[in-house]
Each structure stands twice: as structure tokens, then as C-alpha cells.
C-alpha positions as a printed Julia matrix, in Angstrom:
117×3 Matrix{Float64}:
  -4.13    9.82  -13.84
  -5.24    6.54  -12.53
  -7.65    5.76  -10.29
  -6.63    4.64   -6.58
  -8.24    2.58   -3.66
  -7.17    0.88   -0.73
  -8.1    -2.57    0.87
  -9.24   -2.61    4.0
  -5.89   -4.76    4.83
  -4.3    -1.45    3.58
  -6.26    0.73    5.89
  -5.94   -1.52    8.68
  -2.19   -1.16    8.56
  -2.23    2.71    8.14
  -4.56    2.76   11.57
  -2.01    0.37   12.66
   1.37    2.42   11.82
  -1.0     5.57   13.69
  -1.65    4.64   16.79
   2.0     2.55   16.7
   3.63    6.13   16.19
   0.8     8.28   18.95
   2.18    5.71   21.19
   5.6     6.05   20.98
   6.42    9.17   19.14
   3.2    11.35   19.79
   0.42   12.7    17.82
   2.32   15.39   15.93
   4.89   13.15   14.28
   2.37   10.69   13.92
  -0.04   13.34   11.63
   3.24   14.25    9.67
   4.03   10.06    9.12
   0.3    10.08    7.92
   0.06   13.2     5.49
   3.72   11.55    3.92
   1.64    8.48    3.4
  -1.12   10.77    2.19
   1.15   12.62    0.01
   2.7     9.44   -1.32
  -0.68    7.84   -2.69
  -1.38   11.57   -4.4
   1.82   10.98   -5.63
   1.43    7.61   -6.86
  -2.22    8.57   -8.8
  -0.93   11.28  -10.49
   2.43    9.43  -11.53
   1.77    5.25  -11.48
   5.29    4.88  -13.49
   7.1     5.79  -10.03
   6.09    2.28   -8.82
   8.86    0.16   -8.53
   9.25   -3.95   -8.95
  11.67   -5.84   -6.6
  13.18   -8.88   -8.26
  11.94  -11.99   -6.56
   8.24  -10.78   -6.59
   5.65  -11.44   -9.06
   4.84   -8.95  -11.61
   1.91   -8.45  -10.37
   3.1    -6.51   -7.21
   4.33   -3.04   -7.16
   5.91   -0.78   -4.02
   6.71    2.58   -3.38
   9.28    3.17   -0.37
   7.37    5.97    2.4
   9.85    6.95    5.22
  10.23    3.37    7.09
   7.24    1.73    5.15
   6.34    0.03    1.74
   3.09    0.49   -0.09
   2.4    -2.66   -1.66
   0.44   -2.58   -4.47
  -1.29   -3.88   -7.97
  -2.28   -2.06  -11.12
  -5.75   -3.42  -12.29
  -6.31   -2.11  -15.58
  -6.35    1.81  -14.71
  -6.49    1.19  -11.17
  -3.64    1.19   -8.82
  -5.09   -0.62   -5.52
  -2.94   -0.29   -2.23
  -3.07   -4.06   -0.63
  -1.03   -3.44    2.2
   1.57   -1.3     4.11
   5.08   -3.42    5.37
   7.7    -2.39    7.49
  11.4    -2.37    5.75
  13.02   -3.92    8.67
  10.34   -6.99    7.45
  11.78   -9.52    5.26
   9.41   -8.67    1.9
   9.89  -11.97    0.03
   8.54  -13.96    2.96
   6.13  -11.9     3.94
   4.46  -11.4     0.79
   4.98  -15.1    -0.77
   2.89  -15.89    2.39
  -0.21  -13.32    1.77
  -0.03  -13.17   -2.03
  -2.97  -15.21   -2.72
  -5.44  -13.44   -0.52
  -3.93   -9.98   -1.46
  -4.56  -10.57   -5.19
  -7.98  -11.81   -3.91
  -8.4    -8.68   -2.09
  -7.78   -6.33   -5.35
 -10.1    -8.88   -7.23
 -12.83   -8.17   -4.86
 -12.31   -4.35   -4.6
 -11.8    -4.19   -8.24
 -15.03   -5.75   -8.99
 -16.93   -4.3    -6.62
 -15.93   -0.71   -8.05
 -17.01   -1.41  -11.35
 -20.33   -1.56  -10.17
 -20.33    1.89   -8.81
């Protein structure tokens, strides 16, 4: 079993994706969107082979597919670290060309600072 953490990018778009799916969907499908994601990252730290890599990515990224959402994510020695949540519809190759180098920073950061714990 690995070890898993979340940036606060990551969180961010979770509270995000939330109140997105109170507003327009109400607050009981938005707690069963949540406990999938919830389920998903259990999922993912019990089983880190189920990550997937997308040609046209760097190696270093990693996604799992939750309902209309992709967990982006890195594997850091034993740690799996969750740097941010994309919609499908969104183009992925664009969208994370354009943040790679401060997600990688991110995980750096996070990583680090958990070593210290």
C-alpha cells in the first residue's frame, strides 16, 4: 500500500467540482460525486498499478478516470500525490503541458515537506 496526499491544487478542485455539483445538481448527488472520488483515492492507495499513462504525457504523470473527472497524479518513490482533478470534456494534453512545471513543483514541495513529518 502506498502512501497518498493531495496538493492543495488537488483540493481546490475537489471544493471546486462540490459546490459546481450543490449548485446545479444538489447536495445529495454532490456527496455521492464526492464519496466516488473518495472511494477512488482508497482505491488508488491500496492498488497504485490501476493508474493509467496516456500517450503524449510525460512519464511522470499518471490518471485514473472518476465519473466525468481525471485524477492527475505522480508516484514519488512510495507516494502517489494527487496534483489535480480535470474535467474529460478538457483537452488533457494542453491543459497539462501548460501546468506541468508547477505541478511537478507542487509534488516536490509536498513530498519534501512530508519527509519531515
Amino acid at each position: 500500500m502506498s502512501d497518498l496526499q493531495l496538493t492543495d491544487r488537488a483540493m481546490f478542485d475537489l471544493a471546486e467540482i462540490r459546490n459546481y455539483s450543490i449548485s446545479q445538481l444538489g447536495i445529495a448527488v454532490a456527496n455521492r460525486y464526492i464519496v466516488d472520488v473518495q472511494n477512488s483515492l482508497l482505491l488508488i492507495k491500496e492498488h497504485s498499478g490501476i493508474l493509467q499513462t496516456k500517450n503524449g504525457f510525460s512519464e511522470a504523470f499518471s490518471f485514473y478516470p472518476v465519473q466525468k473527472h481525471h485524477l492527475v497524479c505522480t508516484v514519488m518513490r512510495d507516494t502517489i500525490v494527487v496534483l489535480t482533478v480535470t474535467h474529460c470534456q478538457i483537452d488533457l494534453i494542453p491543459k497539462i503541458t501548460e501546468l506541468e512545471p508547477t505541478l511537478l513543483e507542487e509534488a516536490n514541495i509536498l513530498y519534501e515537506s512530508l519527509k519531515y513529518r
